[in-house]
N, C-alpha and C positions, 0 to 999 in steps of 0.2 A: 504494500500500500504506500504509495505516493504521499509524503506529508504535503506537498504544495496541491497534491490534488482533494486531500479532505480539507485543507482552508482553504481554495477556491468555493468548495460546494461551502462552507459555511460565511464565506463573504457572501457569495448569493443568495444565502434564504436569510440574510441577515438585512441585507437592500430589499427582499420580496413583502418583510415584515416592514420597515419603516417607508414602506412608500405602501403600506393598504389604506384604505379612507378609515381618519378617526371616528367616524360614526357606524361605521360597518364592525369595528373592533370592540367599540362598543357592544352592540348584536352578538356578535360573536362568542363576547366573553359572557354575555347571560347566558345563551347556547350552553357552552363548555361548562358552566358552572351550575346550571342545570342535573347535564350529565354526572356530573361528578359527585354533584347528591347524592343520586341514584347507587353510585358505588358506594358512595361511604355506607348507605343505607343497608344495601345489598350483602356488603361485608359484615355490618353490622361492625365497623372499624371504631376501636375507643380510643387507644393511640396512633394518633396521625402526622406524618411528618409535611408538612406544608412549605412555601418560600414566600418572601416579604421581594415582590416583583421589581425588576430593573425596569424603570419606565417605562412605556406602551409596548416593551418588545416581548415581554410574556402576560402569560394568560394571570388576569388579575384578582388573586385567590383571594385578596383581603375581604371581601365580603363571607367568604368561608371561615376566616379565621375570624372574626366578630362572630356571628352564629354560631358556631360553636364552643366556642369558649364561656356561652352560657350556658351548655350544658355539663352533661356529665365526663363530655369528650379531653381528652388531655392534645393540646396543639401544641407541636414542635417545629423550632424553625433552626435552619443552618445556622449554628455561630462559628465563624473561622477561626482556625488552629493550626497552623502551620500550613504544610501542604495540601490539608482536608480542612473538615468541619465536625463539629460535634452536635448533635442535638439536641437543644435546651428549649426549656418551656417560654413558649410564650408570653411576654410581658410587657409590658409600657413601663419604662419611654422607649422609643428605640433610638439609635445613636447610628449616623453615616459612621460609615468604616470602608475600608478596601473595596474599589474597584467601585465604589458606589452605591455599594450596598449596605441596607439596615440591619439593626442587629438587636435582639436586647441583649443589658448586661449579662454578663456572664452568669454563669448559674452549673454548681453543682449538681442539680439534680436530674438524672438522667431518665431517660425510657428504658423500662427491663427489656421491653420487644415494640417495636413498630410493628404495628398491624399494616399502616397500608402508608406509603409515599408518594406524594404528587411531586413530580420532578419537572420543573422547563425545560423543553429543550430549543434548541435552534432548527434543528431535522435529525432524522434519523435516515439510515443507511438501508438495505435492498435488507439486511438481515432483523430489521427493524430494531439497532441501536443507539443507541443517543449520541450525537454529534450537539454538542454544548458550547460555550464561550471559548473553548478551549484550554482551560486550566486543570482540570483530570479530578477537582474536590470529590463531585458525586461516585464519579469511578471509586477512588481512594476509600471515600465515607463507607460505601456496599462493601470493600473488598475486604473493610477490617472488622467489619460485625460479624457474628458465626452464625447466622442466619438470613433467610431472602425476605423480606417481606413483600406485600400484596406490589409491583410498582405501577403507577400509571403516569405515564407521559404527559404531557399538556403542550401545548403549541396552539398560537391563534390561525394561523393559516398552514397548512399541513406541507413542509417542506421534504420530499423523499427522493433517496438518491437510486436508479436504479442497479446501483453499483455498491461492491461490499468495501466500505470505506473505516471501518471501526477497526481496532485494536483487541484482541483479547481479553483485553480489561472491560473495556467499555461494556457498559451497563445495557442491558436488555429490557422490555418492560412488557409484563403482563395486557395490559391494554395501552392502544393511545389514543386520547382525548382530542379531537378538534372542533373546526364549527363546519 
């Protein structure tokens, strides 16, 4: 596998998201978060690993993470750690950090098991693997827990390569979510 050729396909689905209509991404993302109910439902998921979205370029979960944080659900967001991330509970305030993204403070206290993971991605590849920003967290995060949980993909506009572009690492996902 070509590295210049899996960051070409991820500069283009990366232009194919910031040029769709803001009002269409709108629609979109009630669509996607719709469906994603459905799974959580479905799973009947208590522990959820969720992401605090990089501006309109992924699917914008935060109306998930308010709803359920009323119930009896426990929400987990990426906190960065070196070359990965950890998953800590959900809290306010959140603070910018690295690369642009929120975070709340730190927090010891962990998930014994992730029932189910909503992941962004940028596209996935012909073997339906996640092609991401390119920094390998999500890979790293899955490859050092000793278990898979439920994953589900998200992306607003379905970016897929007909070509097998992933690493052996790279995460795979049980379902993928679009509109």
């Amino acid at each position: 596998m070509a590295l210049n050729h899996k960051s070409d396909f991820r500069k283009s689905c990366l232009k194919k998201l910031k040029f769709s209509n803001e009002i269409s991404k709108y629609y979109k993302n009630k669509i996607i978060l719709s469906k994603l109910e459905k799974v959580i439902k479905e799973l009947k998921a208590k522990d959820i690993l969720l992401y605090i979205p990089i501006g309109d370029l992924e699917v914008d979960v935060r109306p998930l993470i308010k709803k359920y944080r009323k119930t009896n659900k426990n929400i987990y967001v990426p906190f960065m750690e070196g070359d990965s991330f950890k998953a800590v509970k959900y809290r306010l305030p959140l603070q910018k950090k690295r690369y642009g993204i929120f975070e709340p403070n730190n927090s010891f206290a962990r998930p014994k098991k992730i029932d189910l993971a909503i992941v962004p991605v940028v596209g996935v590849d012909a073997l339906c693997k996640r092609i991401g920003f390119g920094k390998g967290m999500y890979d790293r995060f899955f490859y050092r827990i000793n278990y898979k949980p439920f994953i589900v993909f998200t992306q607003i506009v379905l970016c897929k390569s007909d070509e097998i572009l992933s690493d052996n690492y790279d995460i795979q996902a049980n379902l993928i979510i679009t509109s």
